[in-house]
C-alpha positions, -999 to +999 in steps of 0.1 A: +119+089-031+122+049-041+085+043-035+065+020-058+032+023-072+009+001-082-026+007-099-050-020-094-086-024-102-107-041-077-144-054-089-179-050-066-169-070-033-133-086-043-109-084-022-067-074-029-043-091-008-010-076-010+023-079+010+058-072+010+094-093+026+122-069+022+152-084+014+177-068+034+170-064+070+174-030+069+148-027+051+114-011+065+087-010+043+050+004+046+020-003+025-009+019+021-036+018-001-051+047-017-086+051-043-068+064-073-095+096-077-088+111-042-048+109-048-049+148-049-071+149-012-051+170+014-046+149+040-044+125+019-070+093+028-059+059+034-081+027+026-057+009+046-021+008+060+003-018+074+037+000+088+042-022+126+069-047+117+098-025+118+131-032+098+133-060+081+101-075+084+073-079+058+038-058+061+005-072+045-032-057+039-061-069+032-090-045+013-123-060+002-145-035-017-181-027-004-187-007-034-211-017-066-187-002-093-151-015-097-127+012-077-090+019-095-068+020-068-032+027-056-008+004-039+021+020-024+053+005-014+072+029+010+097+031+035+107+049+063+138+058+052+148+070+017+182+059+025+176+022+029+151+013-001+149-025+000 
């Protein structure tokens, strides 16, 4: 598909604030984040979501680690709809 990946590392309690505004309104993305070491899971694990705006309209998350380590993560840009990637 056209999804997009993004690996991020977030440190001991900071938080990653991400979001996406399609620009066609078409367009309806999904964001979930993933830890980057339980990518192979079955069912796959979310550390959080955002997919309720519908087409056209942007989706946001907010994640703020607990952890005492850094945790490598994975941002991922999706869509309903392979057909109409934004």
């Amino acid at each position: 598909g056209r999804d997009r990946m993004y690996q991020v590392v977030v440190g001991p309690g900071q938080t990653l604030q991400a979001s996406v505004t399609p620009t066609s309104p078409g367009f309806d993305p999904a964001l979930y984040l993933i830890a980057a070491v339980g990518c192979a899971d079955q069912p796959l694990s979310c550390l959080d979501g955002a997919d309720q705006a519908g087409a056209g309209g942007a989706e946001s998350i907010l994640f703020q680690s607990a952890l005492a380590s850094p945790i490598t993560v994975l941002l991922v840009v999706d869509s309903v709809s392979a057909a109409t990637a934004g």
